[in-house]
C-alpha positions in Angstrom: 0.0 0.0 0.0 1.3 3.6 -0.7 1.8 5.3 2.4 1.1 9.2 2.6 3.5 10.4 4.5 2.3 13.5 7.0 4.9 13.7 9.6 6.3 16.7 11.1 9.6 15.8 10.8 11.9 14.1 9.9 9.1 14.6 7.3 8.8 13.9 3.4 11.9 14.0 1.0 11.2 13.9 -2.7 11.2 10.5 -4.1 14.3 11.6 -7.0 16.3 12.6 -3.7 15.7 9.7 -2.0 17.1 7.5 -5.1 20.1 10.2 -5.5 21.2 9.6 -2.2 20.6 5.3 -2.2 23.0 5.3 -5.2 25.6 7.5 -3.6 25.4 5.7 -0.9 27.2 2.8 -2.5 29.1 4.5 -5.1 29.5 8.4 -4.4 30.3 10.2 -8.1 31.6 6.8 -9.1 34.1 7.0 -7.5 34.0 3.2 -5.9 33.6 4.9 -2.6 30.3 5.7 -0.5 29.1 8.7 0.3 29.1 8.1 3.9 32.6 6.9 4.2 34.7 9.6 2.1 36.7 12.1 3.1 35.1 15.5 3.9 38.2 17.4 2.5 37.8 15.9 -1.0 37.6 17.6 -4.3 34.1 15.9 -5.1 32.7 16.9 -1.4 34.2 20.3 -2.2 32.0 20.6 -5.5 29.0 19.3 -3.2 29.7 22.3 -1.1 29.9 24.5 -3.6 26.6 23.7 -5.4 24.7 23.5 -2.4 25.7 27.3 -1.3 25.5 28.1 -5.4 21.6 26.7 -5.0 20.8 28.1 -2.0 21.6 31.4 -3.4 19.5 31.5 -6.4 16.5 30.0 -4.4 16.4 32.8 -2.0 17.8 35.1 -3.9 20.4 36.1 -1.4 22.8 38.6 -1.6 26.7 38.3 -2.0 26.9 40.0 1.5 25.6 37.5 3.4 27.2 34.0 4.5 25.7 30.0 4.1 27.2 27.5 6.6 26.1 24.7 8.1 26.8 22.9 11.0 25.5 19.6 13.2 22.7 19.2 15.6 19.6 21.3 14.9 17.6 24.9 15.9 18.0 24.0 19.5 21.8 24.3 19.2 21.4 27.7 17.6 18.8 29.1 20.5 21.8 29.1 22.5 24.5 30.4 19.7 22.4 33.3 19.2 22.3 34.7 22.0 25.8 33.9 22.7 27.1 35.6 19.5 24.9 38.5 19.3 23.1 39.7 22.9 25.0 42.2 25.2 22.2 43.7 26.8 19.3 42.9 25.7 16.9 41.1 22.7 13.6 41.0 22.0 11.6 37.8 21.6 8.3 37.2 19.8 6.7 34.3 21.7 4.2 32.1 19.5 4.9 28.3 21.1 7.0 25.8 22.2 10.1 26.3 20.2 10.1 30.1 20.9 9.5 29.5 24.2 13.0 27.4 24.6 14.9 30.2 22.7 13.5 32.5 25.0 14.9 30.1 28.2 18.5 30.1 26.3 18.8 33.5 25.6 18.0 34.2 29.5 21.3 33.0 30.3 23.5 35.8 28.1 21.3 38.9 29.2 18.3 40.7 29.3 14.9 39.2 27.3 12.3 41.4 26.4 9.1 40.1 25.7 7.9 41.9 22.4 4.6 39.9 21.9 3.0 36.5 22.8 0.1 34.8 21.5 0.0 32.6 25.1 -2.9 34.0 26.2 -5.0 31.9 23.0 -2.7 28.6 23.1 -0.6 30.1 20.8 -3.8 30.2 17.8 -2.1 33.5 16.2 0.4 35.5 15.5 0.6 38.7 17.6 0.7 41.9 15.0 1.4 45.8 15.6 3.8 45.3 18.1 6.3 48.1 19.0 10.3 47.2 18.4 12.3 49.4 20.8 15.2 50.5 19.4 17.7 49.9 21.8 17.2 45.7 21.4 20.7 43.7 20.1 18.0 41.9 18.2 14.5 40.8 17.2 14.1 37.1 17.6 11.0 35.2 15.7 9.7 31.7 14.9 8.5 31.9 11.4 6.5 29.1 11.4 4.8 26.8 14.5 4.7 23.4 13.8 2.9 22.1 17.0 0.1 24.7 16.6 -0.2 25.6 13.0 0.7 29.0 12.9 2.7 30.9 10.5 4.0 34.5 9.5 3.0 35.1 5.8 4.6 38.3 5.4 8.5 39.2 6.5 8.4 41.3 9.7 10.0 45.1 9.3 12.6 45.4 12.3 14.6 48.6 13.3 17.2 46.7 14.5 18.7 43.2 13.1 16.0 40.4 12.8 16.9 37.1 13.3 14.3 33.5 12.5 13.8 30.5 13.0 12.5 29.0 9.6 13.0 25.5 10.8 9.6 24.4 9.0 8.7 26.8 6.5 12.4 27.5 5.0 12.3 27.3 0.9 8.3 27.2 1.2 7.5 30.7 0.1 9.3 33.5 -0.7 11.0 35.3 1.4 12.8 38.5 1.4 16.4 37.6 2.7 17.5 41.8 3.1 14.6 42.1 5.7 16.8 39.5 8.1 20.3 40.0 9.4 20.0 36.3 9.9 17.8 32.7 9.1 18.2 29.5 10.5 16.9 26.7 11.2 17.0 22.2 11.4 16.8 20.7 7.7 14.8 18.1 8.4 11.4 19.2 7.3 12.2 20.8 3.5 15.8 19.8 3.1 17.4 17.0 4.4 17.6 14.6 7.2 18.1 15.6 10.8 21.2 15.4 11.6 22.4 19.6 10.3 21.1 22.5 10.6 21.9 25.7 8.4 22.3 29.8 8.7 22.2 32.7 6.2 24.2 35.5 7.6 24.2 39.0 6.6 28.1 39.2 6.8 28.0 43.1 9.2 26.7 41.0 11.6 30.1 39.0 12.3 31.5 42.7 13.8 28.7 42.5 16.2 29.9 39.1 17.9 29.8 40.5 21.8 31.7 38.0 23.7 34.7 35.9 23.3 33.7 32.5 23.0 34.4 28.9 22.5 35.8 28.4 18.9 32.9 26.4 18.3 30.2 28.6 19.5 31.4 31.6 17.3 29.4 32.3 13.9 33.0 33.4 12.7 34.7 30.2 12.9 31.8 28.6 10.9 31.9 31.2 8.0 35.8 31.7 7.8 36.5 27.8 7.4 33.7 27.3 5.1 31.6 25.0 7.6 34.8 22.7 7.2 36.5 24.1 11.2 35.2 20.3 11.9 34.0 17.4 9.8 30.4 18.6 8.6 27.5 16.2 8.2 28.3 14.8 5.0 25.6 12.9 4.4 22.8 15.7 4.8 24.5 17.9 3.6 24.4 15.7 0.2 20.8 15.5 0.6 20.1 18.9 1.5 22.0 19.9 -2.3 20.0 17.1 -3.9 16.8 18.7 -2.7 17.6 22.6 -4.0 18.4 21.0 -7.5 14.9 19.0 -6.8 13.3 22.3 -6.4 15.2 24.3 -8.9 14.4 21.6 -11.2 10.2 21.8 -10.8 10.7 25.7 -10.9 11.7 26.9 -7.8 10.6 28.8 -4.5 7.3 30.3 -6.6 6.2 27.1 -8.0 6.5 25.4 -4.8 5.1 28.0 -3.3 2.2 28.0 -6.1 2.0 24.0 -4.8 1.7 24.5 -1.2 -0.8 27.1 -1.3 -3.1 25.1 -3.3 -2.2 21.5 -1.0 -3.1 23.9 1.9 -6.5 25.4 0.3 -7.8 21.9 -0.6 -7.3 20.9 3.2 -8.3 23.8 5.2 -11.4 24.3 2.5 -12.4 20.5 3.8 -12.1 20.9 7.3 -14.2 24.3 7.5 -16.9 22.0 5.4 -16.8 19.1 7.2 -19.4 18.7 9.9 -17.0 16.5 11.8 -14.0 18.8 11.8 -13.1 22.4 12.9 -9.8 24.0 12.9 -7.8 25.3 15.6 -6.4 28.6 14.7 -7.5 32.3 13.0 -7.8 31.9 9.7 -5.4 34.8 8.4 -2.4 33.3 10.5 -3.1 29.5 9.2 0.2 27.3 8.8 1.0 26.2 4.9 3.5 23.8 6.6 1.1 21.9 9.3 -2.3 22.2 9.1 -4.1 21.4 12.8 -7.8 20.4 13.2 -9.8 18.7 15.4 -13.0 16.8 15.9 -16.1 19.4 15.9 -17.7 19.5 19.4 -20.1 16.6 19.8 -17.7 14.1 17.8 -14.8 13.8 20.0 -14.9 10.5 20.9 -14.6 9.4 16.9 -11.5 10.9 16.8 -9.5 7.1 17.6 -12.6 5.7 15.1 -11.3 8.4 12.3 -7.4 7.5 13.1 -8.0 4.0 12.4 -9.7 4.9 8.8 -6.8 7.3 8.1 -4.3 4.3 8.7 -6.3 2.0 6.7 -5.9 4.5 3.6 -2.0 4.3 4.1 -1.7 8.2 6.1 0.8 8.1 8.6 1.9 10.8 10.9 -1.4 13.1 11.5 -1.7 12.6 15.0 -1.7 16.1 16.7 0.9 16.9 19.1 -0.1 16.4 22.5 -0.1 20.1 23.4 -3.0 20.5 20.7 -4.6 17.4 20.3 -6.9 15.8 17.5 -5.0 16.1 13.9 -1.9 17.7 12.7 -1.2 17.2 8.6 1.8 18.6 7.5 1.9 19.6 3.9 6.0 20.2 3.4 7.7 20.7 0.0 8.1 17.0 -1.0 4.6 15.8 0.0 2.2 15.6 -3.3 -0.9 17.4 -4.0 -2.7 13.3 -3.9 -1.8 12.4 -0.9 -3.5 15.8 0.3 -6.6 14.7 -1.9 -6.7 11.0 0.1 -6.6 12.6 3.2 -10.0 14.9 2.3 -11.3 11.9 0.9 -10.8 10.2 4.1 -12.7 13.1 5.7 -15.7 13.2 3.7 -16.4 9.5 3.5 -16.0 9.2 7.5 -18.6 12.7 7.7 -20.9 10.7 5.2 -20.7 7.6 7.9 -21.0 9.7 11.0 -22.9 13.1 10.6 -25.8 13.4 12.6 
């Protein structure tokens, strides 16, 4: 059976990546050696380097001043970094869920926090708007996208002073403008690659502003001076992550996808506010394209293991809500196709046509 895959991450990768990265797995570039056992300083890793950062570039559009590197782990490492690099006295923080929330606690260590806005008060079922940005902050800190509640920024946010994201989940999903940021970063494992690295875009100015000395591998410096290579780099997602830009260069880019997950997200949404047995969970103008959250209308809660158990049977895997939220979370990333989207309604409207009252 063909399995649908919804998961939040690690999440979908585009079936032509997936078979790029199987064969160079046993013979990388033929050159009788895997890709998981070469040597990080070759020539042939070098050109994987070098394409990645080339494709990176023309996805986003980003500018010559500002630096790519990679490094392992994930976000979490860089909630910590951040701060550590960049706040003296104090940053302001946008708090819209969980993973904001722990960047918040990290940044507490190195100095003051401000608290700009927070959508706490509604479970985190917006995004706060119209907020003042005092001047005086290090920098503005936001989560572009919140994958546990299904909340997501859909225009860039215009700071006085140097804003910095979190695009964990929504990176490469719709255009973004880079100049607005002095920096973006975020895990790979939802539209880029497997976990296992995580990547920053830099505006270069912003290497001047490092305010502490700190250990060599905690410094942004180090990372963008020796090319991401001051220690062995995750080769292997790193391969991946360059075999998925040429995957989206290749169906047209950050507007076609972006073309693709607005329309995965309208078929979705447009079901579940039809659906006598579903509602969604957050304001409309502020839902997720990434993960779309919904729940069982009131009165049909107790379907909701019933409605799991038809989901499964249809080959979807991975829409169970977080247990912060509950019910349903679907999460539409780059690599997931418009059908499986279309089995999932189809799910929906035949268990509504069993169970409406």
């Amino acid at each position: 059976m063909k399995k649908h895959n919804f998961n939040a991450g690690p999440s979908i990768l585009a079936d032509e990546v997936l078979e790029n990265a199987a064969k160079a797995i046993i013979d990388f570039n033929g050159s009788g050696l895997s890709l998981l056992s070469i040597s990080h300083r070759t020539k042939d890793f070098d050109d994987v380097m070098a394409e990645a950062d080339a494709l990176f570039r023309e996805m986003l559009d980003i500018p010559e001043n500002y630096k790519i590197f990679y490094i392992g782990g994930g976000a979490s490492t860089f909630f910590y970094e951040v701060p550590a690099n960049f706040l003296g006295k104090k940053a302001g923080y946008v708090n819209t869920g969980v993973w904001a929330k722990k960047a918040m606690k990290e940044a507490k260590r190195y100095g003051e926090v401000e608290l700009l806005a927070s959508s706490e008060d509604r479970n985190f079922t917006y995004i706060p708007k119209g907020f003042a940005i005092p001047s005086d902050l290090d920098y503005v800190h936001i989560t572009s996208n919140n994958t546990i509640y299904g909340t997501e920024y859909h225009e860039d946010l215009v700071s006085p002073v140097p804003l910095i994201a979190d695009m964990s989940s929504d990176i490469l999903s719709r255009p973004v403008d880079v100049t607005k940021y002095a920096m973006i970063y975020g895990g790979a494992q939802k539209n880029l690659a497997p976990a296992g690295v995580a990547f920053a875009i830099i505006r270069e100015d912003m290497l001047d502003k490092i305010v502490r000395d700190l250990p060599t591998m905690v410094s942004f410096r180090t990372h963008v001076e020796n090319g991401s290579m001051f220690n062995t780099p995750p080769v292997f997602p790193i391969y991946v992550l360059k075999e998925t830009l040429k995957w989206l260069k290749s169906i047209g880019g950050v507007p076609e996808i972006y073309r693709r997950n607005q329309a995965k997200a309208a078929l979705l949404y447009d079901e579940i506010d039809r659906n006598p047995l579903f509602r969604g969970t957050v304001d409309k103008e502020d839902r997720s394209l990434m993960n779309i959250c919904f729940v069982m209308a009131d009165g049909y809660e107790e379907l909701a293991p019933e409605f799991m158990e038809a989901a499964k049977s249809r080959g979807i895997v991975g829409i169970k809500g977080h247990r912060l939220v509950g019910g349903f979370r679907a999460s539409c990333y780059n690599a997931l196709p418009v059908e499986s989207v279309r089995v999932l309604v189809e799910c929906m409207q035949e268990f509504a046509a069993k169970h409406a009252k």
